[in-house]
Backbone as CSV, one residue per row, in Angstrom:
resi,resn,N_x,N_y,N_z,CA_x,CA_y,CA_z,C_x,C_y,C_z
1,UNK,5.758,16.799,2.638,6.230,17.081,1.297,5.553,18.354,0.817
2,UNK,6.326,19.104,0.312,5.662,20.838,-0.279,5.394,20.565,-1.378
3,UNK,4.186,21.054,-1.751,3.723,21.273,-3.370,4.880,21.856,-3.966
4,UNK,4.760,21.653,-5.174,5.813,22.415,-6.291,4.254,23.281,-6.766
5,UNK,5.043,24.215,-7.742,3.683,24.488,-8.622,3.768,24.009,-9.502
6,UNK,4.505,22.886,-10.025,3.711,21.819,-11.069,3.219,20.573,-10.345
7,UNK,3.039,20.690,-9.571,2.273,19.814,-8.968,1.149,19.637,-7.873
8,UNK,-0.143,19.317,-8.699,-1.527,19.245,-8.173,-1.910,18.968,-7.007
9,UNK,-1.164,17.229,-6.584,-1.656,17.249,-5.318,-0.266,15.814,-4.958
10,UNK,-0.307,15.940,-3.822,0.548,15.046,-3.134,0.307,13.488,-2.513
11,UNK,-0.786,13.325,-2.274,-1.401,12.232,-1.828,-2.588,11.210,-2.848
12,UNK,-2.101,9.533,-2.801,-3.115,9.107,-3.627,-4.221,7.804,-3.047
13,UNK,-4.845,7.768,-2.843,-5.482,6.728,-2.271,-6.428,5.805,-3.062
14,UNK,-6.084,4.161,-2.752,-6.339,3.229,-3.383,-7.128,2.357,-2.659
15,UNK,-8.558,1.944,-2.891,-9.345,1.071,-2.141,-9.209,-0.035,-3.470
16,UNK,-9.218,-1.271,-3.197,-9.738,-2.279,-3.906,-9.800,-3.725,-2.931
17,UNK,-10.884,-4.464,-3.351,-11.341,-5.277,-2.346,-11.238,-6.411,-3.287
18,UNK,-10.431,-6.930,-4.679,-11.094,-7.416,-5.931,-9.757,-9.023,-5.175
19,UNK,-10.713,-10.113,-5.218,-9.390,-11.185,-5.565,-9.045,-11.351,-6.890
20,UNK,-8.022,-11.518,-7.024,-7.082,-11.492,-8.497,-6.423,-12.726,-8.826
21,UNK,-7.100,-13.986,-8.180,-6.535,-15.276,-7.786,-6.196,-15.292,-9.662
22,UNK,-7.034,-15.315,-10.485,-7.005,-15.971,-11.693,-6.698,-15.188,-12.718
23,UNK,-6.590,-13.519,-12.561,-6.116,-12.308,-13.145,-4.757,-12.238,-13.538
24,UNK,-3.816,-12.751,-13.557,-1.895,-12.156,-13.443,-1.897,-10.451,-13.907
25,UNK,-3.127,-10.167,-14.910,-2.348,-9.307,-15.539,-2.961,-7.684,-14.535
26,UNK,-3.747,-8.103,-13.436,-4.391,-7.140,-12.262,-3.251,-7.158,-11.377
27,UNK,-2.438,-7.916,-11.204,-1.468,-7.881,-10.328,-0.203,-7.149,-11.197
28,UNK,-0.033,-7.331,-12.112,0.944,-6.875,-12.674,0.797,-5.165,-12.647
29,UNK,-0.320,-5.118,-13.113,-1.003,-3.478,-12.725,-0.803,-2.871,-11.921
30,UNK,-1.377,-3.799,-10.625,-1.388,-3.275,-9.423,0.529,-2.900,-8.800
31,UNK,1.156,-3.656,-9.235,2.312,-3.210,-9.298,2.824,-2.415,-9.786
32,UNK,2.916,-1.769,-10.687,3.398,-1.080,-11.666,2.723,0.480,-11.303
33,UNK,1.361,0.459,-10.652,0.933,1.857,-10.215,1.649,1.956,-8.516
34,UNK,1.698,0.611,-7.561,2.566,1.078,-6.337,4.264,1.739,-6.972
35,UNK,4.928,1.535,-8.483,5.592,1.697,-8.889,5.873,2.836,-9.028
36,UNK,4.964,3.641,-9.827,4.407,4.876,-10.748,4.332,5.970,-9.330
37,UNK,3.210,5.154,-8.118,3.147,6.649,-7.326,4.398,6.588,-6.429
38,UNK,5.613,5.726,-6.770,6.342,5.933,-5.288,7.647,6.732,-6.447
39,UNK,7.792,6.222,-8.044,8.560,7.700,-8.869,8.388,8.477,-9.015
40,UNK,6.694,9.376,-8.884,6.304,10.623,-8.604,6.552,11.034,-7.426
41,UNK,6.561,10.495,-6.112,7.246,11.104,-4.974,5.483,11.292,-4.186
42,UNK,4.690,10.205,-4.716,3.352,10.573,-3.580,3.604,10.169,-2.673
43,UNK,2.349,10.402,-1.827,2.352,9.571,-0.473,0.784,8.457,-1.093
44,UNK,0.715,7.320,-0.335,-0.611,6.422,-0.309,-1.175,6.682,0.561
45,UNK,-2.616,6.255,0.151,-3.459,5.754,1.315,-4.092,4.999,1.040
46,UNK,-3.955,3.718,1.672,-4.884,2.559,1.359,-5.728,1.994,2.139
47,UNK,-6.873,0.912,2.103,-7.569,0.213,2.823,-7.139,-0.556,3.830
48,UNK,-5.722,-0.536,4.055,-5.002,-1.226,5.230,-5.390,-2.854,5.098
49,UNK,-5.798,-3.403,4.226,-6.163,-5.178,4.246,-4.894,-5.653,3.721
50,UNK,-4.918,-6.770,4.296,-3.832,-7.870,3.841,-3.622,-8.443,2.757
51,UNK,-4.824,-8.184,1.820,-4.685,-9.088,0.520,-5.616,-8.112,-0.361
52,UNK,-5.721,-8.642,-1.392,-6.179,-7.739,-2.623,-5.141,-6.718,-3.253
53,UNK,-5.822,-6.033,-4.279,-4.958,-5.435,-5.295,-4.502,-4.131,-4.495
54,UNK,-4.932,-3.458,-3.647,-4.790,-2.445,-2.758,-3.204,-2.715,-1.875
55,UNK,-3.452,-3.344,-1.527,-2.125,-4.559,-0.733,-1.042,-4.100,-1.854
56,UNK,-1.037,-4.518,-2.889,0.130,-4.840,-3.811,0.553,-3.323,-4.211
57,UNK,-0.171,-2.862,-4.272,0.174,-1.447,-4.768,0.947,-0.855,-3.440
58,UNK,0.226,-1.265,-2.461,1.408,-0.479,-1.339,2.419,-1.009,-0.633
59,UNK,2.860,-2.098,-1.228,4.133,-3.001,-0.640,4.645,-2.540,-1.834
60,UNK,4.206,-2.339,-3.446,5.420,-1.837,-4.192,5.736,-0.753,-4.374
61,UNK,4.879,0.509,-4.072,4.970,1.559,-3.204,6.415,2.220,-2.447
62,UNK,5.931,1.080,-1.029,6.269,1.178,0.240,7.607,0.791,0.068
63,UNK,8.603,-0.319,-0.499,9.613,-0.797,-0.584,10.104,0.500,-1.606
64,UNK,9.279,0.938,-2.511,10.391,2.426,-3.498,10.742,3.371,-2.768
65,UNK,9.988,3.629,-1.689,10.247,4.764,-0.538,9.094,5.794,-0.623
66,UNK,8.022,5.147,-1.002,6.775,6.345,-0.587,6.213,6.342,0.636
67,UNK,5.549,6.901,1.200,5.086,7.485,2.275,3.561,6.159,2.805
68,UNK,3.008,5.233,3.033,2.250,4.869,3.204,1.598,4.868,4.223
69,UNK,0.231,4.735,4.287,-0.545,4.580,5.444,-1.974,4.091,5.076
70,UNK,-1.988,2.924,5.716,-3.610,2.056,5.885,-4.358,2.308,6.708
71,UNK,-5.700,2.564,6.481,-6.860,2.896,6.885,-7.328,1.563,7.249
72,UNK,-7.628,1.441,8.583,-8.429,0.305,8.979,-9.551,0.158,9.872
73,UNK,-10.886,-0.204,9.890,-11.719,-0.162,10.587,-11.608,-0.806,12.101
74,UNK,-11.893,-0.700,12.894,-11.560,-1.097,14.169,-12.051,-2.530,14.637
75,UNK,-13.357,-2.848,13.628,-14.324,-4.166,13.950,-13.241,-4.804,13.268
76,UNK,-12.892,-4.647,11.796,-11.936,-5.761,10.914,-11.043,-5.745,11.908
77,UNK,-10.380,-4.940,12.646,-8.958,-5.085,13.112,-9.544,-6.025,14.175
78,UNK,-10.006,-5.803,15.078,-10.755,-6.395,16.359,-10.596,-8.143,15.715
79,UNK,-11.280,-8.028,14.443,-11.840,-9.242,14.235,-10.594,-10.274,13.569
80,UNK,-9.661,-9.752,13.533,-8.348,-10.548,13.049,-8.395,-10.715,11.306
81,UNK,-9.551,-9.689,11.089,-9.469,-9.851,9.260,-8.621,-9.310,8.342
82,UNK,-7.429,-8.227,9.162,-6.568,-7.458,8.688,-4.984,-7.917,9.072
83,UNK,-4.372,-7.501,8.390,-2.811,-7.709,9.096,-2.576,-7.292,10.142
84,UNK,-1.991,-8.122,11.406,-1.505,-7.178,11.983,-0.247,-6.251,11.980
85,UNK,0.516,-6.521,10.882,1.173,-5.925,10.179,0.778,-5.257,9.161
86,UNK,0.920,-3.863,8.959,0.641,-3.066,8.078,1.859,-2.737,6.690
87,UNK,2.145,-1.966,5.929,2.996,-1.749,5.628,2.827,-0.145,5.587
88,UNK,3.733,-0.008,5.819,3.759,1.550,6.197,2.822,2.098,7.595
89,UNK,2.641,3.042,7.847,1.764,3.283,9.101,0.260,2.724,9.028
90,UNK,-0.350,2.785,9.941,-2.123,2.282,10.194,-2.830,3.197,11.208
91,UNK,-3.747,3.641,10.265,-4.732,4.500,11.497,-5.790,3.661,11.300
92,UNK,-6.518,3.411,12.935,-7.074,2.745,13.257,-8.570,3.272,13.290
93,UNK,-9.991,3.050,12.547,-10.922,4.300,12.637,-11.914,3.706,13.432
94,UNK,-12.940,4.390,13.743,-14.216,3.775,13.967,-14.973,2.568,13.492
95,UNK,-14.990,3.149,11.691,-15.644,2.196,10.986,-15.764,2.668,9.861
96,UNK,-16.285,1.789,8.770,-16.325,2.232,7.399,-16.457,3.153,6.384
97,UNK,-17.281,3.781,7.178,-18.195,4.851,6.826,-16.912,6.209,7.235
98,UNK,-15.988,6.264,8.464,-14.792,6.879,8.559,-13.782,6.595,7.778
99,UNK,-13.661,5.559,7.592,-12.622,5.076,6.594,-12.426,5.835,5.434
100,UNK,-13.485,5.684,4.559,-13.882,6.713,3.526,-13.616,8.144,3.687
101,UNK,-14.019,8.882,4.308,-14.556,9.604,4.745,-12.612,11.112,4.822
């Protein structure tokens, strides 16, 4: 995707690790911004996990037609703590500290 010159930057990335079991109104959020960056035309990048508020933002995202891709550490993946389904693409890293990074 080409910059316009009204526009700053193209890519947004979302870590959150938070359960929202008892929250509705974090989920509702978390929707409404996978909403927000897939009508601006970003791309994501997320923590690649299966659950949490990170998750939600890029399945509602990912279904508007933005660009996604999860970041996942190689031990979580190894260790069956992640999806093995992603939504959108998955790069697979070293470890945490890459993840970030």
């Amino acid at each position: 995707m080409a910059a316009t010159p009204n526009r700053l930057f193209n890519n947004i990335c979302v870590l959150s690790g938070f359960n929202y079991d008892k929250h509705k109104e974090f989920v509702e959020a978390a929707i409404d911004l996978g909403r927000s960056i897939a009508e601006k035309k970003l791309h994501l990048v997320y923590g690649g996990g299966n659950r949490g508020l990170s998750k939600l933002v890029s399945e509602a995202a990912f279904v508007r037609g933005s660009q996604v891709l999860g970041i996942i550490p190689r031990v979580l993946k190894s260790l069956g703590s992640l999806s093995d389904s992603s939504t959108g693409e998955e790069l697979i890293v070293s470890g945490m500290q890459e993840r970030i990074t």
